[in-house]
ROSE-4610 file (N, C-alpha, C; in Angstrom, 1 decimal, always signed):
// ROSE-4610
residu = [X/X/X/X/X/X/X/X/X/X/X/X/X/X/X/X/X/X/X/X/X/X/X/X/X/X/X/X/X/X/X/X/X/X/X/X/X/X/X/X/X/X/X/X/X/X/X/X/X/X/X/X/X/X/X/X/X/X/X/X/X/X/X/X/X/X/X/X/X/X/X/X/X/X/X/X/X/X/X/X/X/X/X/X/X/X/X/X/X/X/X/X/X/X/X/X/X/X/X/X/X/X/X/X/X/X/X/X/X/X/X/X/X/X/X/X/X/X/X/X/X/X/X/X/X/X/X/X/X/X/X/X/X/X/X/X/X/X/X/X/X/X/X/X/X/X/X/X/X/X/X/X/X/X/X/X/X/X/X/X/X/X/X/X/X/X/X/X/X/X/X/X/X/X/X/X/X/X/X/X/X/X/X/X/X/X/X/X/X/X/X/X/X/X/X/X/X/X/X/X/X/X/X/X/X/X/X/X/X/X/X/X/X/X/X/X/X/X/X/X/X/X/X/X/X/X/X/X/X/X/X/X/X/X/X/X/X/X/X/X/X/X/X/X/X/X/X/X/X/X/X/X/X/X/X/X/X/X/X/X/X/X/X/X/X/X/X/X/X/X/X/X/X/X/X/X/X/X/X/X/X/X/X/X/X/X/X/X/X/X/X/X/X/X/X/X/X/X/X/X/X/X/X/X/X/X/X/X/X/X/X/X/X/X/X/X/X/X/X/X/X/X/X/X/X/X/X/X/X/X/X/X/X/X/X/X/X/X/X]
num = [1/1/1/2/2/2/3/3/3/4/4/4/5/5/5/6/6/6/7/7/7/8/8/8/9/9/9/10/10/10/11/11/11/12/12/12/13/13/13/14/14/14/15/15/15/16/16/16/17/17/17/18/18/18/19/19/19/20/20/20/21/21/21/22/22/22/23/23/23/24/24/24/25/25/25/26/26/26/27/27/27/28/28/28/29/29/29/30/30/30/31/31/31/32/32/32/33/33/33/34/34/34/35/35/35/36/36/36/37/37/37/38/38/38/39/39/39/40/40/40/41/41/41/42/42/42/43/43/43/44/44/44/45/45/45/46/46/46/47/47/47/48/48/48/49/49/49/50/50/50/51/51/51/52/52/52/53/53/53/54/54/54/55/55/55/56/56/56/57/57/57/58/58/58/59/59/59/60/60/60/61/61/61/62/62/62/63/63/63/64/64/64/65/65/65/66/66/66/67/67/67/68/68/68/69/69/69/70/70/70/71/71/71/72/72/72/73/73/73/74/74/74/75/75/75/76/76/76/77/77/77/78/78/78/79/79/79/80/80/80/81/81/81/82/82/82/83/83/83/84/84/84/85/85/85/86/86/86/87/87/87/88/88/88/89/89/89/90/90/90/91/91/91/92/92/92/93/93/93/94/94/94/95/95/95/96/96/96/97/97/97/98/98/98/99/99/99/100/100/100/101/101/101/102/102/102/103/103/103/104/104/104/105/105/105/106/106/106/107/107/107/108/108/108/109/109/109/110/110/110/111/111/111/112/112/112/113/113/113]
x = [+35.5/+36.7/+36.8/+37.0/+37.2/+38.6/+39.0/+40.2/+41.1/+41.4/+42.2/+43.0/+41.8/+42.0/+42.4/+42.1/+42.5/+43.7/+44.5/+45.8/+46.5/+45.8/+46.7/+46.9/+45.7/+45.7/+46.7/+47.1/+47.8/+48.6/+48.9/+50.2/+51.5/+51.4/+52.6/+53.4/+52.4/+53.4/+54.1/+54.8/+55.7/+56.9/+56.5/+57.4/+58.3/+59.4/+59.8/+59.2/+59.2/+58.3/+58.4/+59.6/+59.8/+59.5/+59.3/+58.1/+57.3/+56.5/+55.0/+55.5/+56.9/+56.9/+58.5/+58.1/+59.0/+59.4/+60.9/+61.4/+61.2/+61.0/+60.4/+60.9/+60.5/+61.1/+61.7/+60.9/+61.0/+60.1/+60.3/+58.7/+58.1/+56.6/+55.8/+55.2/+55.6/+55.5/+55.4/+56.9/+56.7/+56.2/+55.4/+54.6/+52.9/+52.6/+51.9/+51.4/+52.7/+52.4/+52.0/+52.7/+52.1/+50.5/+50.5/+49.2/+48.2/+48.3/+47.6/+47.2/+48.2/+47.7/+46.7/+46.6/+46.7/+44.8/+44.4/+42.9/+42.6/+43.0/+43.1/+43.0/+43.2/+43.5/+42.0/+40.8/+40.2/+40.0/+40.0/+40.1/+41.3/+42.1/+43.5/+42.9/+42.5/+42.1/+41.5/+40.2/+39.3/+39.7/+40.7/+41.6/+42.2/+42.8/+44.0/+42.9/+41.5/+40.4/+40.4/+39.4/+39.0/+39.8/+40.9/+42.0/+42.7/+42.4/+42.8/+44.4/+45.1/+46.7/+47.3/+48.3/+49.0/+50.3/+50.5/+52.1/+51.7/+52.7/+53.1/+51.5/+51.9/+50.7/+49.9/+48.9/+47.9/+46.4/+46.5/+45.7/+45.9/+47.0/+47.9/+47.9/+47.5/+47.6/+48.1/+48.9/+49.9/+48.5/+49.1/+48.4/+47.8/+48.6/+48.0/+47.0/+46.8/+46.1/+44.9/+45.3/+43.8/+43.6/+43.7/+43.1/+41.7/+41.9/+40.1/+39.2/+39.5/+38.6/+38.3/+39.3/+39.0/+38.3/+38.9/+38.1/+36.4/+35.7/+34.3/+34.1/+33.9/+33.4/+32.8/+31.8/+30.7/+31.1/+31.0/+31.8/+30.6/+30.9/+30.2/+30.0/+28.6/+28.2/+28.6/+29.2/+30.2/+31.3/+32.0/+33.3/+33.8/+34.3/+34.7/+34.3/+34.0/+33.7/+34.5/+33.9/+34.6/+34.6/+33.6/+32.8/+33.7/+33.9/+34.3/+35.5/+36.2/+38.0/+37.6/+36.9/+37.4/+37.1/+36.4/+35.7/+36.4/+37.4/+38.7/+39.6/+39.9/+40.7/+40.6/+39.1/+39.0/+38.6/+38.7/+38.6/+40.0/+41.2/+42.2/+42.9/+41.8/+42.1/+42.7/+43.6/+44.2/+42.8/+42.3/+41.5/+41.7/+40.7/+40.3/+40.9/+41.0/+41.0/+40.0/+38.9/+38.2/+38.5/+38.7/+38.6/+39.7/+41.2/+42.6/+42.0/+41.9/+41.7/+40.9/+40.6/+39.1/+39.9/+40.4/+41.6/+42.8/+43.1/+44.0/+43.6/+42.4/+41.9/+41.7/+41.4/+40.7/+42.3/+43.5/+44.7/+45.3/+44.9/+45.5/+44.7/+43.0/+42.7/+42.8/+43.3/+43.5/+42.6/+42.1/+40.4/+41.5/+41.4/+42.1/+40.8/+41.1/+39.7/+40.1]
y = [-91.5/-91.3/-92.2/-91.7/-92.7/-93.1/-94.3/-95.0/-94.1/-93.2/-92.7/-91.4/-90.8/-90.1/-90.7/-91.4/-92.4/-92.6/-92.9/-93.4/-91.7/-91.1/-89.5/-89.1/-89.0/-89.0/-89.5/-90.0/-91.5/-90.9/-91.1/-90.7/-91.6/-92.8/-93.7/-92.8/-92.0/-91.5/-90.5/-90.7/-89.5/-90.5/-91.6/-92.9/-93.7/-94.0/-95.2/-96.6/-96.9/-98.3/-99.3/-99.7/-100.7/-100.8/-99.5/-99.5/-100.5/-100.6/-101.6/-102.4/-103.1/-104.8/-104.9/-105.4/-105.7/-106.9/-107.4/-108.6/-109.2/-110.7/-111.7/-111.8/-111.5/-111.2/-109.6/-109.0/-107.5/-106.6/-106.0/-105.2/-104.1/-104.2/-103.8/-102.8/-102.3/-100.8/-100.0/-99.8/-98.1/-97.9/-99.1/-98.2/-98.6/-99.4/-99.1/-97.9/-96.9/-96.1/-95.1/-95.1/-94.1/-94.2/-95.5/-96.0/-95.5/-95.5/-95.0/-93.5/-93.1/-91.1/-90.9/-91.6/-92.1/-91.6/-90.6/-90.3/-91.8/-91.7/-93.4/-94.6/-94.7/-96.0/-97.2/-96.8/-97.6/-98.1/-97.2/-97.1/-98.1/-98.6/-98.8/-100.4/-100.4/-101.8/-102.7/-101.5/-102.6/-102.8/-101.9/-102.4/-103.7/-103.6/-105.0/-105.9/-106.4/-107.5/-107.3/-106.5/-106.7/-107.7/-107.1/-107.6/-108.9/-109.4/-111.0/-110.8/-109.2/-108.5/-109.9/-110.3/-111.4/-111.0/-109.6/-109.2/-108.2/-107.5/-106.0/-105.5/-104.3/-103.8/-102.8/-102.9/-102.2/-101.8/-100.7/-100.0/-100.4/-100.3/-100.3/-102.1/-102.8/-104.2/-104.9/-106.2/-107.2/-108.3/-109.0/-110.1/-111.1/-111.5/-112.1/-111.4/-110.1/-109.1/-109.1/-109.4/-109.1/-110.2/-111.4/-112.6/-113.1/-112.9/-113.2/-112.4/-111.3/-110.1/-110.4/-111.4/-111.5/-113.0/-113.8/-115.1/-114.7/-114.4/-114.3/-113.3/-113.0/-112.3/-112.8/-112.9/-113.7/-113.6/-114.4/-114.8/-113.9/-113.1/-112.6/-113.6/-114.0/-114.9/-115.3/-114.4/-114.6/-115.3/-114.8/-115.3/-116.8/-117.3/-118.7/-119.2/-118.7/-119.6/-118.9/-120.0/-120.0/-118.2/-117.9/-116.9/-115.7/-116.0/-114.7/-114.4/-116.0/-115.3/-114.9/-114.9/-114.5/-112.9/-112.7/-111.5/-110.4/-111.0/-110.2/-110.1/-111.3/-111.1/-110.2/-109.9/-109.3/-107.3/-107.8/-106.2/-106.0/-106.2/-106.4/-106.4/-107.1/-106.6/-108.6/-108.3/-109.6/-110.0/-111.7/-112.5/-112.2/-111.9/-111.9/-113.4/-113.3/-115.1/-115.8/-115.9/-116.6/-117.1/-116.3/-116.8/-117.5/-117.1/-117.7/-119.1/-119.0/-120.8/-121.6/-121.1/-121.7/-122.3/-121.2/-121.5/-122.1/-122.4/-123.2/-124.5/-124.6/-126.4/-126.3/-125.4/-125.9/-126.5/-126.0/-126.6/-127.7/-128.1/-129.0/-130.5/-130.1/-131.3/-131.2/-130.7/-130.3/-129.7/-128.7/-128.1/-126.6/-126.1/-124.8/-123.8/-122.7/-121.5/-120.8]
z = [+189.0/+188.2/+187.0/+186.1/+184.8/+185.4/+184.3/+183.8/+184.0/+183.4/+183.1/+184.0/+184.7/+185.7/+187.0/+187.3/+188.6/+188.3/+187.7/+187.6/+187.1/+186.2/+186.7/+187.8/+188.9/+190.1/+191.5/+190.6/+192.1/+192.9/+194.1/+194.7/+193.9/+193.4/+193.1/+191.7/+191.2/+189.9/+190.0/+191.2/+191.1/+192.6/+192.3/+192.9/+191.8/+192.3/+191.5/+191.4/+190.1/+190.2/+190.8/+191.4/+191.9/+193.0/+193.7/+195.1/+195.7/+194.3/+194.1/+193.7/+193.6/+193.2/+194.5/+195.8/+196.3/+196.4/+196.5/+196.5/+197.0/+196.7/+198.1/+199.3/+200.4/+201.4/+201.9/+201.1/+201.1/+201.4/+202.6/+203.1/+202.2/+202.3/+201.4/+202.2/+202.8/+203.7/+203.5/+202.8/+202.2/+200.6/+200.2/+199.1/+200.0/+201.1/+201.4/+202.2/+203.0/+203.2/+202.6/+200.8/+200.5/+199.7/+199.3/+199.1/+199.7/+201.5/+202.6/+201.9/+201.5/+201.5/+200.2/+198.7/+197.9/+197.4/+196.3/+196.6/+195.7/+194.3/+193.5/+194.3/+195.6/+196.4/+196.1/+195.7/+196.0/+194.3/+193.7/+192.4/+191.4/+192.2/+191.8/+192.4/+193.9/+194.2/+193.1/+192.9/+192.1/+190.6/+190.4/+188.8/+189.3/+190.3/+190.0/+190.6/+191.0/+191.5/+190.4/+189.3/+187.9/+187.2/+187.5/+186.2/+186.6/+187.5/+188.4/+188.9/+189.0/+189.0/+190.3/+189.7/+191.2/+191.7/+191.3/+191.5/+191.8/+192.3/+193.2/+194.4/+195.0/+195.5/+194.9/+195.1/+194.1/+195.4/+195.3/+196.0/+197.8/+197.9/+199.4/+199.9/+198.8/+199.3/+198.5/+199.1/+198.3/+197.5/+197.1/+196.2/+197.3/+198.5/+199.5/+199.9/+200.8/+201.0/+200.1/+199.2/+197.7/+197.4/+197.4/+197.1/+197.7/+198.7/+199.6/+199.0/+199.0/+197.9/+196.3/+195.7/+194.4/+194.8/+195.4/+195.4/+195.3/+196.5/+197.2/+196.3/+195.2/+194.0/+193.3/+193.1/+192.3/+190.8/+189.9/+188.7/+187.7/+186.7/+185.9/+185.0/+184.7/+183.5/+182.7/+181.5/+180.6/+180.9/+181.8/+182.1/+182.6/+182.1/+182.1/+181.1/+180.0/+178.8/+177.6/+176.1/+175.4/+175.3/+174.7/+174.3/+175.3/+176.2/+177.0/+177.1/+176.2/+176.3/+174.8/+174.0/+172.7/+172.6/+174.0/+173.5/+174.5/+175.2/+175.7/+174.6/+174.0/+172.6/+171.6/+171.3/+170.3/+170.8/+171.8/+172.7/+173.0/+172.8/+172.8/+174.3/+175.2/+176.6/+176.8/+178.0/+178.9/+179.3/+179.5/+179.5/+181.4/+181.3/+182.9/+183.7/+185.0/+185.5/+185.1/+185.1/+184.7/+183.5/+182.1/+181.1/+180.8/+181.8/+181.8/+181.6/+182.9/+183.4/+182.6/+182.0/+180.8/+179.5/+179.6/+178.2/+178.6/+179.5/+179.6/+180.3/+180.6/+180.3/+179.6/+178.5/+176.6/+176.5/+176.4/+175.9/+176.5/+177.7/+178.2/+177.6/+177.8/+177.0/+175.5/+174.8/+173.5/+172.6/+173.2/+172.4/+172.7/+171.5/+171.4/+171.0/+171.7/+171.7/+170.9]
């Protein structure tokens, strides 16, 4: 499935959005159940791992749920350097985690990318 079909696809778009972002202390149930039915479901996972996503559920799992999965991912080459946040920048895409963290010790020690 391309980009774009996967997300036409979804069971969630014909949900209200706040489904996928419940309040702290709010069960995450019923958008996992519908996540469960969901043909996009795996498709939707590996968007929010790609994209380092740390809020709502995304492919029937919370951010806790998805973190072990984005941790033990082997780091693509590029990423974590200068070179790789500029070239999310200039692709007009959000800087993966890797390149976050990169660019935000460039600023803390005062080397701006």
């Amino acid at each position: 499935m391309t980009t774009e079909s996967w997300r036409d696809a979804a069971a969630c778009r014909n949900h209200p959005q706040h489904i996928w972002f419940p309040p702290k202390g709010k069960s995450a149930r019923p958008a996992k159940t519908i996540c469960a039915t969901c043909p996009s479901q795996p498709e939707c996972l590996q968007y929010a791992i790609d994209n380092n996503i740390k809020h709502g559920i995304w492919g029937g799992l919370t951010e806790r749920d998805r973190r072990p999965l984005r941790i033990g991912r082997p780091r693509p080459r590029v990423h974590g350097t200068r070179h790789g946040y500029q070239q999310h920048i200039a692709n007009g895409e959000t800087p993966c985690w890797w390149c976050q963290d990169f660019n935000e010790r460039q600023h803390k020690s005062g080397y701006v990318a």
